[in-house]
PDB file of N, CA, C and O in Angstrom:
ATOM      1  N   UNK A   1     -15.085  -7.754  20.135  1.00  0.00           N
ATOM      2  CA  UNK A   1     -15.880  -6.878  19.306  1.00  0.00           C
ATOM      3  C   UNK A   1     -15.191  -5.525  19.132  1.00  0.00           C
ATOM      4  O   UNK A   1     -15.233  -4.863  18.095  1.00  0.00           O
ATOM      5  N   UNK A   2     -14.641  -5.229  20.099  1.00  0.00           N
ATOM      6  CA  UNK A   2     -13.966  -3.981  20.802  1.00  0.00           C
ATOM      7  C   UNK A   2     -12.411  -3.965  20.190  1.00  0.00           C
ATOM      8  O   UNK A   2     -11.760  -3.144  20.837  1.00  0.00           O
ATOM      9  N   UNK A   3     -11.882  -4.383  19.511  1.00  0.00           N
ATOM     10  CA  UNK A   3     -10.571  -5.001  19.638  1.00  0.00           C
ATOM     11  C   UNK A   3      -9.638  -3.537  19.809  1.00  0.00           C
ATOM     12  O   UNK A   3      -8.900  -3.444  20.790  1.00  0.00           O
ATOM     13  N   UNK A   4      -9.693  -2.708  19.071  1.00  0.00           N
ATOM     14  CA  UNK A   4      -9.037  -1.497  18.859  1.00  0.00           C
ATOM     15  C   UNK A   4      -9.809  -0.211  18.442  1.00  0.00           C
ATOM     16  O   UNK A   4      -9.050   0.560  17.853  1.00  0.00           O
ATOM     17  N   UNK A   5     -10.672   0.111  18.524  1.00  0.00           N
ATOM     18  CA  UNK A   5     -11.397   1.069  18.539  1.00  0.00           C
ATOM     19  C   UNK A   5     -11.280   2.383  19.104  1.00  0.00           C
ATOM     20  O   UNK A   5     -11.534   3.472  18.590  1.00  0.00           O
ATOM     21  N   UNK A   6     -10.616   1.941  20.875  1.00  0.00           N
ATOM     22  CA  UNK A   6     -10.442   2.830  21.977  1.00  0.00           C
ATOM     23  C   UNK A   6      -9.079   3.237  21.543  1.00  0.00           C
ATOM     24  O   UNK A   6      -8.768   4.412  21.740  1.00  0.00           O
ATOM     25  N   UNK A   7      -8.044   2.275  20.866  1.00  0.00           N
ATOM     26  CA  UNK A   7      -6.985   2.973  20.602  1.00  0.00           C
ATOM     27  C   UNK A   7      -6.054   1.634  21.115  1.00  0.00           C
ATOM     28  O   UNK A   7      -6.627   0.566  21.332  1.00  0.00           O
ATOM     29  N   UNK A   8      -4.771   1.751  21.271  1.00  0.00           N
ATOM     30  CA  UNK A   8      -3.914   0.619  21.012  1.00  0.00           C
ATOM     31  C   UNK A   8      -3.253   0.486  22.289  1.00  0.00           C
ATOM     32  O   UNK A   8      -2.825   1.497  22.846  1.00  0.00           O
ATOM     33  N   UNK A   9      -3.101  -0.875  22.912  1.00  0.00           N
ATOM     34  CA  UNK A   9      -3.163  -0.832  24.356  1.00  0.00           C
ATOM     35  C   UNK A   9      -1.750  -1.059  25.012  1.00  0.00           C
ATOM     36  O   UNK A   9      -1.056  -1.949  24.521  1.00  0.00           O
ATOM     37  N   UNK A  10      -1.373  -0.505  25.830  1.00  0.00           N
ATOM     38  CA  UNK A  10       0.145  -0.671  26.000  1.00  0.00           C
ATOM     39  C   UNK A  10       0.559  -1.530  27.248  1.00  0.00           C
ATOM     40  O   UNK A  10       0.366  -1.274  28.437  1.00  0.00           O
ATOM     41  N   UNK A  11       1.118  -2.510  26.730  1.00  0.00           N
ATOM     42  CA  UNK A  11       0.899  -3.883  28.752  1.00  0.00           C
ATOM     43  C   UNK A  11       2.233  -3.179  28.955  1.00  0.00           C
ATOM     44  O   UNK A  11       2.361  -3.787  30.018  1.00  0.00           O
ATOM     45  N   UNK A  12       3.409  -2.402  28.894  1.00  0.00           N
ATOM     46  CA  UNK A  12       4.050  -2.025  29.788  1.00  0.00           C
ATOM     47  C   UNK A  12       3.480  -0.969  31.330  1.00  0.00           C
ATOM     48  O   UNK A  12       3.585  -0.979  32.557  1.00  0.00           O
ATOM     49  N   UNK A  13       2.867  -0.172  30.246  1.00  0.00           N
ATOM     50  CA  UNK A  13       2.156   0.353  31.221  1.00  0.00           C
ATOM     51  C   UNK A  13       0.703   0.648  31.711  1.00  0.00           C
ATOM     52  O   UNK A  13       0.419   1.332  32.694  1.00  0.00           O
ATOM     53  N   UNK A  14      -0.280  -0.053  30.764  1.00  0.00           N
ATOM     54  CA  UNK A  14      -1.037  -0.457  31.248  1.00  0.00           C
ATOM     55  C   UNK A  14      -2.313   0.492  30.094  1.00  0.00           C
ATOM     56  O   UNK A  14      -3.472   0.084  30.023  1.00  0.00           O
ATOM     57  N   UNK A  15      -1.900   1.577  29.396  1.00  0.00           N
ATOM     58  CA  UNK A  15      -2.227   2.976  28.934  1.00  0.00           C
ATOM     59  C   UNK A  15      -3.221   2.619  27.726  1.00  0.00           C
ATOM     60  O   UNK A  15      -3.438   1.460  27.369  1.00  0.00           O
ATOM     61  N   UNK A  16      -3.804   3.761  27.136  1.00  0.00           N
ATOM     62  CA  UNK A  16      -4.218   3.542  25.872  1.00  0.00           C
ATOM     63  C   UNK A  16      -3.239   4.278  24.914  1.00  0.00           C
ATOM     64  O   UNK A  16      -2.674   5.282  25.347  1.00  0.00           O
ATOM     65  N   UNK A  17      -3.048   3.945  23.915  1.00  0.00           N
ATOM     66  CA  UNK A  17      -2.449   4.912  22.687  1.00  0.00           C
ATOM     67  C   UNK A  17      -3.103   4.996  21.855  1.00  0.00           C
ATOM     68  O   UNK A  17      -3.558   4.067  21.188  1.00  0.00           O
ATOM     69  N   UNK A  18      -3.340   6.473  21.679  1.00  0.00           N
ATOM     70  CA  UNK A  18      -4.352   6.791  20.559  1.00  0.00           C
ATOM     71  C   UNK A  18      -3.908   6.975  19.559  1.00  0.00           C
ATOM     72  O   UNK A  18      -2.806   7.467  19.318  1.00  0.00           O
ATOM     73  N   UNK A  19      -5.323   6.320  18.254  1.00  0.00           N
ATOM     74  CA  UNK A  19      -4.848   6.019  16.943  1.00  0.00           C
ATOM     75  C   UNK A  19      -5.738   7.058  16.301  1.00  0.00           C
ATOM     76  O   UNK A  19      -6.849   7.476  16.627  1.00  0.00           O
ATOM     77  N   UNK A  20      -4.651   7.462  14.940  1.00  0.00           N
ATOM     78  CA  UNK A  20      -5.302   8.223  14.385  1.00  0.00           C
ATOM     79  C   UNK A  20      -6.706   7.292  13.382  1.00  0.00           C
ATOM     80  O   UNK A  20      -6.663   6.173  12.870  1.00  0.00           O
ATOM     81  N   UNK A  21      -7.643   8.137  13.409  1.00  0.00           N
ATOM     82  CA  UNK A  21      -9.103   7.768  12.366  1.00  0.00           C
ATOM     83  C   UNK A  21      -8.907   8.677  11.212  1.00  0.00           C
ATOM     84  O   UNK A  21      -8.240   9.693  11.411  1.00  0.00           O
ATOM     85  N   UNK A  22      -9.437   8.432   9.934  1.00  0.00           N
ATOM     86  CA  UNK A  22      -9.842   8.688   8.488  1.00  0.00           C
ATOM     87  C   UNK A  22     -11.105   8.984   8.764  1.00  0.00           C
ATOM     88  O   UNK A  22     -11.549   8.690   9.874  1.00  0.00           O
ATOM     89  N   UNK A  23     -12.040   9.719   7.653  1.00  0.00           N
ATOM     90  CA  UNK A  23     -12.629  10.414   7.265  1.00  0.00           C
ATOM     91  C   UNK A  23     -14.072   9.521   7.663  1.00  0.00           C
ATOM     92  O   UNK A  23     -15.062  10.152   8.032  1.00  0.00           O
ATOM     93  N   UNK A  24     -14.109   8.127   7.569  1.00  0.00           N
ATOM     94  CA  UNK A  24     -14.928   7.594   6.852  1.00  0.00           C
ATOM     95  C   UNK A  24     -15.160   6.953   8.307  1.00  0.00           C
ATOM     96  O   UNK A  24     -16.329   6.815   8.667  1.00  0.00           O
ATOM     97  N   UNK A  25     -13.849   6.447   9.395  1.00  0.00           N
ATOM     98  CA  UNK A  25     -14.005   6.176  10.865  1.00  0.00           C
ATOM     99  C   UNK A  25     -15.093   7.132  11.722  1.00  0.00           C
ATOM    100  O   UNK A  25     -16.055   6.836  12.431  1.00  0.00           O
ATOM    101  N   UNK A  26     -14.471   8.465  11.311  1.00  0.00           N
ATOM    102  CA  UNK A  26     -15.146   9.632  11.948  1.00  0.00           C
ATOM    103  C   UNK A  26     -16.805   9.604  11.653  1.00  0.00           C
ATOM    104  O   UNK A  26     -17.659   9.541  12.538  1.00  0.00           O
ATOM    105  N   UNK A  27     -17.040   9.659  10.333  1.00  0.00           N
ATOM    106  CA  UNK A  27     -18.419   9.961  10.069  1.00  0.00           C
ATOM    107  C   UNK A  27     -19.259   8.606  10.530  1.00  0.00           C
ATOM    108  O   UNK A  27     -20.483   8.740  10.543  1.00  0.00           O
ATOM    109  N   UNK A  28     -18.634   7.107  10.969  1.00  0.00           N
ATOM    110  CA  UNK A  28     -19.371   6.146  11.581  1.00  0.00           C
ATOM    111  C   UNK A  28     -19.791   6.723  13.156  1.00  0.00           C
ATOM    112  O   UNK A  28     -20.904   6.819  13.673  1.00  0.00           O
ATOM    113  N   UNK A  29     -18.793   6.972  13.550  1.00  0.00           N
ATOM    114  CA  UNK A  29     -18.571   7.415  14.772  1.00  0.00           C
ATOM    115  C   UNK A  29     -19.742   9.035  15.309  1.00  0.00           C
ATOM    116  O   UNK A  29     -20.350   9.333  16.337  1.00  0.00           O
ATOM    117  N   UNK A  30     -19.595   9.541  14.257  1.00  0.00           N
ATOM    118  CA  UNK A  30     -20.969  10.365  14.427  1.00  0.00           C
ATOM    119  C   UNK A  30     -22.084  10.043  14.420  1.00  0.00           C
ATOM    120  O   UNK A  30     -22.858  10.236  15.358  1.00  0.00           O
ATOM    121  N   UNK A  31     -22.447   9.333  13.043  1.00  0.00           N
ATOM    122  CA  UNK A  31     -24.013   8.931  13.208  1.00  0.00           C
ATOM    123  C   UNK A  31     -24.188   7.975  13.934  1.00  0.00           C
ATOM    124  O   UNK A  31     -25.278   8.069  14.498  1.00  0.00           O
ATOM    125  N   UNK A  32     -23.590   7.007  14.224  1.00  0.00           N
ATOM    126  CA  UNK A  32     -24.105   6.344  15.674  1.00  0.00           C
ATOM    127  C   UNK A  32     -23.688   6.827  16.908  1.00  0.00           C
ATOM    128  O   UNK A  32     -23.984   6.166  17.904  1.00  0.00           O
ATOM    129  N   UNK A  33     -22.994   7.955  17.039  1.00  0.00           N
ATOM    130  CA  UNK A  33     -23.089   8.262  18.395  1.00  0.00           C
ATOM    131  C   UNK A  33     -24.308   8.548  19.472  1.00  0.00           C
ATOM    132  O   UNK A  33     -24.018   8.815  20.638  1.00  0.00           O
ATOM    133  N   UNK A  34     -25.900   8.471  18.969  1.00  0.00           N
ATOM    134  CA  UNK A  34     -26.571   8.230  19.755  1.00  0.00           C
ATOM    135  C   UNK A  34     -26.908   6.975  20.674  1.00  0.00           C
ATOM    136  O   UNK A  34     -27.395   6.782  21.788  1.00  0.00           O
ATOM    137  N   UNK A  35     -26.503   6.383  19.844  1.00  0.00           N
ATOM    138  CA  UNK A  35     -26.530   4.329  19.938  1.00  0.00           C
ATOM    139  C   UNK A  35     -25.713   4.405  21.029  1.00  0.00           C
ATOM    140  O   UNK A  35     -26.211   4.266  22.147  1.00  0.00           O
ATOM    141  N   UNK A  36     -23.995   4.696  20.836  1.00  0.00           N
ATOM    142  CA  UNK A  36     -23.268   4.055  21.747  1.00  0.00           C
ATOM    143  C   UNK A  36     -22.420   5.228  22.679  1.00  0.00           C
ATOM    144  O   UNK A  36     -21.334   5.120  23.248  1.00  0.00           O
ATOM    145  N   UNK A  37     -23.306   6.316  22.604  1.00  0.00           N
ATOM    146  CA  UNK A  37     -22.596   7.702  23.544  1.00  0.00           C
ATOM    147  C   UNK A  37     -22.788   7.915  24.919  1.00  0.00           C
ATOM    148  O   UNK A  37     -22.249   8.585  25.799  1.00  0.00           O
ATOM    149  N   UNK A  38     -23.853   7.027  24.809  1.00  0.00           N
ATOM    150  CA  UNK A  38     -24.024   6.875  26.488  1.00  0.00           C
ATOM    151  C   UNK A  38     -23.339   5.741  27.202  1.00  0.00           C
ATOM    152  O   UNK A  38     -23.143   5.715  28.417  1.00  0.00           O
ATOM    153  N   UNK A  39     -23.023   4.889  26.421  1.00  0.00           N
ATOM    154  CA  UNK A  39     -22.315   3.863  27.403  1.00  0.00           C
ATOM    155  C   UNK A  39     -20.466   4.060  27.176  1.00  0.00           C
ATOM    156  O   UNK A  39     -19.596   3.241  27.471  1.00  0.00           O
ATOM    157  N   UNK A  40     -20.328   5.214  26.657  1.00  0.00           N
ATOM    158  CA  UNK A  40     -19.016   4.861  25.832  1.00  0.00           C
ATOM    159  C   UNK A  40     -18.074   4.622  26.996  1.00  0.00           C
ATOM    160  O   UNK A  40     -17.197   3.758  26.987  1.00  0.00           O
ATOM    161  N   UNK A  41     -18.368   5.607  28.186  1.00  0.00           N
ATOM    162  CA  UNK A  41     -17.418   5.260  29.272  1.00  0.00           C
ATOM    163  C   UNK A  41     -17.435   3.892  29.936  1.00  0.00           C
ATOM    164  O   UNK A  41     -16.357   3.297  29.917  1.00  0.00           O
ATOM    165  N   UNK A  42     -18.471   3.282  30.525  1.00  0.00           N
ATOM    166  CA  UNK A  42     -18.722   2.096  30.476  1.00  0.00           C
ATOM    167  C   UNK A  42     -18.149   0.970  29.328  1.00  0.00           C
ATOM    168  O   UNK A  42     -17.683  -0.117  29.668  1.00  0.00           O
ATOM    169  N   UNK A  43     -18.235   1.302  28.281  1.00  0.00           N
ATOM    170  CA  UNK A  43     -17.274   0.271  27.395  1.00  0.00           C
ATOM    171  C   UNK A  43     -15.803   0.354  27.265  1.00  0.00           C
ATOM    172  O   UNK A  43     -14.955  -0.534  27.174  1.00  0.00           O
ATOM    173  N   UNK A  44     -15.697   1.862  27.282  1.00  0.00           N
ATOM    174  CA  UNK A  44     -14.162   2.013  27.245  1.00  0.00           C
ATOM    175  C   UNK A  44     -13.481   0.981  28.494  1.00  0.00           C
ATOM    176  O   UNK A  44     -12.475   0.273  28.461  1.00  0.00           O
ATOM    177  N   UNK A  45     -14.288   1.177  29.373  1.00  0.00           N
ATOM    178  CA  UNK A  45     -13.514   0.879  30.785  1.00  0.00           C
ATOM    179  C   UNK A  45     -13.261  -0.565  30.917  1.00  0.00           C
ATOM    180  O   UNK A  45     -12.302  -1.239  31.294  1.00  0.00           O
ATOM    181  N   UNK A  46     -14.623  -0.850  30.413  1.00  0.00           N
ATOM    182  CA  UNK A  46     -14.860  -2.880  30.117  1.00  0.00           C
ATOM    183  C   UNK A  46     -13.661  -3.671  29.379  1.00  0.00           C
ATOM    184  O   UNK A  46     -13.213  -4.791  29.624  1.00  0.00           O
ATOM    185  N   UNK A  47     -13.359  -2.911  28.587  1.00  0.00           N
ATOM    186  CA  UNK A  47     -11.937  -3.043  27.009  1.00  0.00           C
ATOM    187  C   UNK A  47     -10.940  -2.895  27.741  1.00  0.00           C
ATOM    188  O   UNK A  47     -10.104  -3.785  27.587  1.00  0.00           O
ATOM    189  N   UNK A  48     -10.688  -2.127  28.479  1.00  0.00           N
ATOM    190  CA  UNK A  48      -9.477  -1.593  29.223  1.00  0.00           C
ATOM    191  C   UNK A  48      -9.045  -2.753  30.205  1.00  0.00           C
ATOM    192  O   UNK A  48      -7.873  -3.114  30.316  1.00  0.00           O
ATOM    193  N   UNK A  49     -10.098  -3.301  30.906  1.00  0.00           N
ATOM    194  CA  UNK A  49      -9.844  -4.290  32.226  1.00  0.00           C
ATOM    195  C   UNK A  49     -10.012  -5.270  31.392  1.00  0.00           C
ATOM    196  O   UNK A  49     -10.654  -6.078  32.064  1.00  0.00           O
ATOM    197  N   UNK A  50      -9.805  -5.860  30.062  1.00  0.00           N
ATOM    198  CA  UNK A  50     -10.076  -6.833  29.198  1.00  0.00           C
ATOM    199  C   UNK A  50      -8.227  -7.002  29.038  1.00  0.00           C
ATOM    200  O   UNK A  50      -7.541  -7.838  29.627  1.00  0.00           O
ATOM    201  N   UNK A  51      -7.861  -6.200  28.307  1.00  0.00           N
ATOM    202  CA  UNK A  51      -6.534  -6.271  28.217  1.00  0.00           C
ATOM    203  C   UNK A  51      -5.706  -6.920  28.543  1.00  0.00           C
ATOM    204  O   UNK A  51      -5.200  -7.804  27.852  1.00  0.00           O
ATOM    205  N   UNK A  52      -5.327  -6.556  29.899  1.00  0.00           N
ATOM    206  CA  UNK A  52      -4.327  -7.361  30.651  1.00  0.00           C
ATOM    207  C   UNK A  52      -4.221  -9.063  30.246  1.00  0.00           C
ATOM    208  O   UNK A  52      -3.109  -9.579  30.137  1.00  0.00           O
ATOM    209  N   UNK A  53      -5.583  -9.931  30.022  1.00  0.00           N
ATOM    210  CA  UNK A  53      -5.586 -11.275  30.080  1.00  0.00           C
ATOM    211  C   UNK A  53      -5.492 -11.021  28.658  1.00  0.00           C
ATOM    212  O   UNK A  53      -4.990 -12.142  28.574  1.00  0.00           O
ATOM    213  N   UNK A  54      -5.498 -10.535  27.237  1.00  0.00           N
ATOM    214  CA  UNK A  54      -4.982 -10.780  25.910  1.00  0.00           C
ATOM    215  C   UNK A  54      -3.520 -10.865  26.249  1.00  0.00           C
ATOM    216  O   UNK A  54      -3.047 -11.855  25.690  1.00  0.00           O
ATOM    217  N   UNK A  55      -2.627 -10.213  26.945  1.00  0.00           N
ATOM    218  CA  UNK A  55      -1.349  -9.881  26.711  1.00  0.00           C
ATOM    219  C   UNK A  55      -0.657 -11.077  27.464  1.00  0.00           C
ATOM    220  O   UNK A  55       0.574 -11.099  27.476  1.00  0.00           O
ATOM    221  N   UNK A  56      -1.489 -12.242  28.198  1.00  0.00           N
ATOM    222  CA  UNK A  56      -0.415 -12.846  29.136  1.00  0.00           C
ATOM    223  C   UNK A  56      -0.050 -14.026  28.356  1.00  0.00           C
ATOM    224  O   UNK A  56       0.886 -14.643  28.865  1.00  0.00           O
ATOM    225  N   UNK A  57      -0.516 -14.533  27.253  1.00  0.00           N
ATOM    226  CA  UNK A  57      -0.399 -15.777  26.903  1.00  0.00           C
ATOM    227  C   UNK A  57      -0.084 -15.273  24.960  1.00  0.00           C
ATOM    228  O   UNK A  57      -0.598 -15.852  24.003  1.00  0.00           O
ATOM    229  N   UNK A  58       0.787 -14.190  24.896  1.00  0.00           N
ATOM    230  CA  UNK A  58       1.022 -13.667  23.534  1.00  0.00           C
ATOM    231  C   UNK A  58       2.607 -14.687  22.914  1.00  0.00           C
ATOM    232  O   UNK A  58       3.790 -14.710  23.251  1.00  0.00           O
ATOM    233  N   UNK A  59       2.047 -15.169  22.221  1.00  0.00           N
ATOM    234  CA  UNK A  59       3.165 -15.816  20.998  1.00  0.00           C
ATOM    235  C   UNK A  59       3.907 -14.613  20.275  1.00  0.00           C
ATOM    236  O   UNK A  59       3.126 -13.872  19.677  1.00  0.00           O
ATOM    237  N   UNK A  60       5.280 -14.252  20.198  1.00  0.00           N
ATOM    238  CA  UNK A  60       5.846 -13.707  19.583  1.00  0.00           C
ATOM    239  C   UNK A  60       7.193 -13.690  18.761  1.00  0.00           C
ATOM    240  O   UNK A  60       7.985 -12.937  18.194  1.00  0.00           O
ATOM    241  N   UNK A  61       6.961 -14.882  19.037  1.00  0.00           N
ATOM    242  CA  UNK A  61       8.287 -15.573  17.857  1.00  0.00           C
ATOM    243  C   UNK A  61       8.166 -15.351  16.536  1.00  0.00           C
ATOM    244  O   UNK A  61       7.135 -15.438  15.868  1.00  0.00           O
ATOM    245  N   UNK A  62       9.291 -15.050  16.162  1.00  0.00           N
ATOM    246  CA  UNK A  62       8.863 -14.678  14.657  1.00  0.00           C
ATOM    247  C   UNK A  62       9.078 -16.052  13.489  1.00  0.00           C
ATOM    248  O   UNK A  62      10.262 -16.321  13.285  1.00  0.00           O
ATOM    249  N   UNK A  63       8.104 -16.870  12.770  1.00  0.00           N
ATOM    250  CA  UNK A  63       8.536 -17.757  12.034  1.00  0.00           C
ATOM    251  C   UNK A  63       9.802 -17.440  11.019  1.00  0.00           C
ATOM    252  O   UNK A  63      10.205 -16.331  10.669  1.00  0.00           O
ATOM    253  N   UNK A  64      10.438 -19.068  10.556  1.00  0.00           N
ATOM    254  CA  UNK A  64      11.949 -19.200  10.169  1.00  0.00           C
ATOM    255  C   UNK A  64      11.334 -19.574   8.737  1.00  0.00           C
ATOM    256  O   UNK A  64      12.145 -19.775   7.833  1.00  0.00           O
ATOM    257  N   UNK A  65       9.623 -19.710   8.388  1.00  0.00           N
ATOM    258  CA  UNK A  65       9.825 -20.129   7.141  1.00  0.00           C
ATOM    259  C   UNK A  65       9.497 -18.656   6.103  1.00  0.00           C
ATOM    260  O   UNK A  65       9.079 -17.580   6.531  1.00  0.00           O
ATOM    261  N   UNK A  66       9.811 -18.977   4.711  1.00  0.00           N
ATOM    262  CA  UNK A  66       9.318 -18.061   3.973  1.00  0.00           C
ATOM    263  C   UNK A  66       8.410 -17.655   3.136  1.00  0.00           C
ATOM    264  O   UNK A  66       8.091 -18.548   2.350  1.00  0.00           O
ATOM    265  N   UNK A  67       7.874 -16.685   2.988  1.00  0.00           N
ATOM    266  CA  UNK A  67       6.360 -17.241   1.810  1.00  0.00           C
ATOM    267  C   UNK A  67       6.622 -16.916   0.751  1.00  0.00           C
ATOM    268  O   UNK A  67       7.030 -15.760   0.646  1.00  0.00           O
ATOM    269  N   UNK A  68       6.540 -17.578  -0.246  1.00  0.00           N
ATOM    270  CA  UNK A  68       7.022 -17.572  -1.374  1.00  0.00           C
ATOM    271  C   UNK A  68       5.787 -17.574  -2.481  1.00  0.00           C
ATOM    272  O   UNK A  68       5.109 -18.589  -2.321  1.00  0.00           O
ATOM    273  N   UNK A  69       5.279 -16.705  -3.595  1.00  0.00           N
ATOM    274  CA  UNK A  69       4.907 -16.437  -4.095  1.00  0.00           C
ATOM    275  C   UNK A  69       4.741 -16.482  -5.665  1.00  0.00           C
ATOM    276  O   UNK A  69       5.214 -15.553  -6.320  1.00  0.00           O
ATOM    277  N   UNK A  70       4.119 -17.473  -6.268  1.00  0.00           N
ATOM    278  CA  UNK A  70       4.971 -16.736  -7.700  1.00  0.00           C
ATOM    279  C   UNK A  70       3.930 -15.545  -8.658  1.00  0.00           C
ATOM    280  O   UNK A  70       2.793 -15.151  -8.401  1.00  0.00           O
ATOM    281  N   UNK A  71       4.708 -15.249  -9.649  1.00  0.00           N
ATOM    282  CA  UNK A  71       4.086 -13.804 -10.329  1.00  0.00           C
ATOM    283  C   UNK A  71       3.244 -14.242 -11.394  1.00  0.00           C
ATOM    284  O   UNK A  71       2.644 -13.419 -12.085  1.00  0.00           O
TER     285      UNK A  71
END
């Protein structure tokens, strides 16, 4: 649900990297901040210890075919 919200997660070292938000991120992020301002530390933290098990089983080969398109 959470996927990137908190910011972009780094398995070398374990960190968050923060992403920049637009205009339109921000103003969600205000008016529901009553909804989800109290748990935010609690979720952040939940996302965070989530991590580690996305990163162990990551495919990163890059495919050999091409996509081809026509106009």
């Amino acid at each position: 649900m959470f996927k990137n919200w908190f910011g972009y997660y780094c398995d070398n070292c374990g960190e968050i990297i923060p992403v920049q938000r637009n205009l339109v991120s921000l103003t969600v992020l205000f008016l529901t901040f009553p909804i989800w301002g109290w748990f935010r530390k609690a979720l952040k933290q939940n996302w965070l210890n989530k991590q580690p098990d996305r990163y162990k089983n990551i495919n990163l080969e890059v495919s050999e075919t091409k996509n081809s398109t026509k106009n």
